[in-house]
C-alpha positions, 0 to 999 in steps of 0.5 A: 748304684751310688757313687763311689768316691776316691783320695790318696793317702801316704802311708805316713811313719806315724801309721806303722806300728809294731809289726812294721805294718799300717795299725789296724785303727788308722784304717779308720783314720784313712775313712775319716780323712777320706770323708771329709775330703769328698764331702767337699770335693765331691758332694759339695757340702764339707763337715763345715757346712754341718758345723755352721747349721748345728750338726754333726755325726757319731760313729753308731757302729763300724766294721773292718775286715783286713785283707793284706797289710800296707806298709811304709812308703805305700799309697792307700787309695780309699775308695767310699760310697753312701750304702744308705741314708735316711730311710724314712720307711723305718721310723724317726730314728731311721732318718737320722742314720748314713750308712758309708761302705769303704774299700782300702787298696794299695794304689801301686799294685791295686790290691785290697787292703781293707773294707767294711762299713761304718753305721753314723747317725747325724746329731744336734751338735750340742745335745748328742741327740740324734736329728732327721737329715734334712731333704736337701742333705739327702739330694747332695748325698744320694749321687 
């Protein structure tokens, strides 16, 4: 069972849209923010490190399914865990590939708010072309 992983975050007024709600792409902002946060705190190796050795990460493919709005004045608990990564079983490509699982809530009432999965691939950071993660990235990570 991997390791789930939480920040807070303010619902801040530049987050509300419209319909006086939390818009539906910040909740994307919340995963990123999320992420870096524990990348540092939790698994010890922040986006820094990656950008020192060369690398980076792109979004392959992501999912959210909203659940209940947050509004103004909330505070969203962004809960995440690494679903899989590198999996050298299914080919070169495959080992590139991390696949994150994140839950959004209200903090004060624990609701659900959002959840879904984002597909990155780790890439060589000048060319875009995807690169193996490296044995000792997949130790940090696989807590």
């Amino acid at each position: 069972m991997p390791s789930k992983f939480e920040t807070l975050l303010e619902v801040r007024p530049s987050d509300i849209d419209g319909n006086r709600h939390v818009h539906n792409t910040v909740y994307f902002d919340y995963v990123l923010a999320a992420r870096y946060d524990q990348m540092a705190r939790c698994y010890g190796m922040p986006m820094t490190e990656f950008e020192k050795n060369g690398w980076g990460w792109m979004v392959r493919a992501a999912e959210i399914e909203h659940k209940r709005p947050l509004l103004l004045g909330d505070v969203a608990r962004v809960r995440t865990w690494v679903e899989g990564i590198g999996d050298a079983s299914r080919g070169k490509r495959a080992r590139s590939l991390c696949t994150i699982k994140f839950e959004i809530e209200n903090a004060d009432t624990g609701k659900l708010a959002a959840h879904g999965r984002i597909n990155y691939v780790m890439v060589d950071a000048k060319t875009g072309s995807p690169v193996e993660i490296p044995e000792f990235i997949l130790e940090k990570y696989s807590i």
